[in-house]
C-alpha angles and dihedrals in degrees: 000000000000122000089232091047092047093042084062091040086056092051100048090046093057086044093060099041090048087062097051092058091101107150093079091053114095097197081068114057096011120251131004106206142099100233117073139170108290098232097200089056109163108173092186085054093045090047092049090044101051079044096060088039084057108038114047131082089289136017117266104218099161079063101050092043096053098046093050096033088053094047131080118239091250089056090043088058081051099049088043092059098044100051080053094055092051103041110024089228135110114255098207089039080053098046093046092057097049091045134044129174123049092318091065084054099050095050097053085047085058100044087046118093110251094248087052088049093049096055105035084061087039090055092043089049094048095042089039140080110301102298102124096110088055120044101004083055083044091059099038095047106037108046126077125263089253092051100032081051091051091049104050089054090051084054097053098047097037087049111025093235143089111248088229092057084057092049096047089053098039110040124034131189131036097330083066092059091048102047085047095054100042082049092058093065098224100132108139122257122247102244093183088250122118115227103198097167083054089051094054099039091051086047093048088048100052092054091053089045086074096103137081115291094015089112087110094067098049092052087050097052100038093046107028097046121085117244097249090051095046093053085054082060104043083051085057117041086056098059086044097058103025093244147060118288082230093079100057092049083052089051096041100041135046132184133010084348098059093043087050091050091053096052096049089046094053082043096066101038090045123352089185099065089038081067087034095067095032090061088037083057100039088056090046094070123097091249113025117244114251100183100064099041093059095045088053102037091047103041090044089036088098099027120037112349092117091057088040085054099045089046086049102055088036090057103034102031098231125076114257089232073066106051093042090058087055106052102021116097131183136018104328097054090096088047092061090034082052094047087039085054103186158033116251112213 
């Protein structure tokens, strides 16, 4: 067998077996999450019951927090509207002033759309110190067109401004080309057909893109390529080259733009780890942080939390039910144990 014949057996090979990897594919076993429609769903009994945890002599949190970590975000609008119809109050105004800390937080993060959630997080990362190329990438690469759409609508009435307009006054580089044009929403479809030519020439064109002013490429190709295309070039780029792609992002870039540039790259190859090592290292700092753990629990709570935790225990050696017993403090230590769901043995 040739080299050349045995370099292109090797490739199709890897590409057969990715596509039998099915268990991390939610279009295959249905969702992924830990939070599921809660069959039994009864708005008038939700509404009593957060009634009765807000108006007696204490505040019955055991009893808010089951009723919104045990309901999906569609029956939580409807229980907040509800509430609203038969007692001319705002739920989550109602909620805010029974509760305070990072339970108070979390709870407001739970009774918030998911669009109003997401920028409201994007407008604190752009306005904030320094952690756009955290958790503003995290939003713009990692939810879908129709949520990423919704939420930069929400941006621009809530805040009066476009979120491009933000990006293009707050970050500069090429982490600012790469947060506009994630933001723009023009990341190829997956069509089911396999572009090889394109891969190679993608490939081709990233090893030339080494040198000074070739920023341009590498935006193109991180933030225009389908997902299922972009891990055929990082495959082979790899056995081109004989290593990751990642090194020689490390080598080329530096900063904020290197960091960007390693997230959507571990994005593409495993968005649950992405979320995996983003909740290990929120729970490494002295104090956790909360912030992100809310924001991650609750936005993958419905979509991917089963796969994060598997790739979590699989990584760190210990569950991440586990790990949040361990650092997490106060009140609001059983809501993200509720959202968590589960040991992972």
């Amino acid at each position: 067998m040739s080299v050349t014949h045995g370099k292109m057996g090797l490739s199709l090979t890897q590409e057969i077996l990715s596509h039998l990897g099915l268990a991390n594919k939610t279009a295959a076993w249905g969702t992924l999450g830990t939070l599921r429609t809660f069959l039994s769903f009864s708005v008038d009994k939700d509404v009593q019951r957060l009634l009765k945890a807000i108006a007696g002599q204490g505040v019955d949190c055991i009893a808010i927090l089951d009723v919104l970590t045990n309901r999906s975000r569609e029956q939580r609008q409807l229980i907040s509207r509800a509430f609203h119809e038969r007692t001319q109050q705002d739920l989550l105004k109602s909620l805010q002033a029974a509760l305070s800390g990072n339970l108070e937080r979390i709870v407001v993060a739970l009774l918030q759309p998911a669009a109003h959630l997401d920028a409201r997080e994007l407008r604190k990362a752009l306005k904030g110190s320094g952690s756009a190329e955290d958790v503003a990438l995290e939003i713009l690469a990692t939810r879908t067109p129709p949520q990423l759409r919704e939420c930069l609508a929400v941006y621009k009435h809530n805040f009066q401004v476009d979120a491009a307009e933000d990006i293009k006054s707050e970050t500069r580089g090429i982490l600012r080309d790469l947060l506009l044009a994630l933001a723009k929403g023009g990341r190829e479809a997956y069509t089911g057909i396999i572009d090889y030519n394109l891969a190679a020439q993608d490939v081709q064109a990233l090893k030339q893109a080494e040198g000074p002013s070739t920023e341009r490429m590498w935006v193109l190709v991180f933030t225009q390529r389908n997902p299922e295309h972009l891990v055929r070039v990082l495959n082979q780029y790899q056995w081109d080259t004989g290593h990751e792609l990642e090194k020689t992002v490390r080598a080329r870039f530096h900063g904020a733009a290197c960091v960007a540039l390693l997230s959507l790259a571990l994005v593409i190859r495993n968005t649950p780890l992405y979320f995996a090592d983003k909740l290990h290292q929120a729970l490494q700092e002295t104090e956790p942080n909360y912030q992100a753990l809310t924001r991650i629990l609750i936005s993958r709570s419905e979509t991917d939390l089963l796969s994060i935790r598997a790739e979590f225990r699989k990584k760190y050696g210990k569950s991440l039910y586990s790990s949040l017993q361990d650092a997490v403090k106060g009140g609001c230590r059983s809501a993200l144990l509720a959202l968590c769901r589960a040991e992972d043995l």
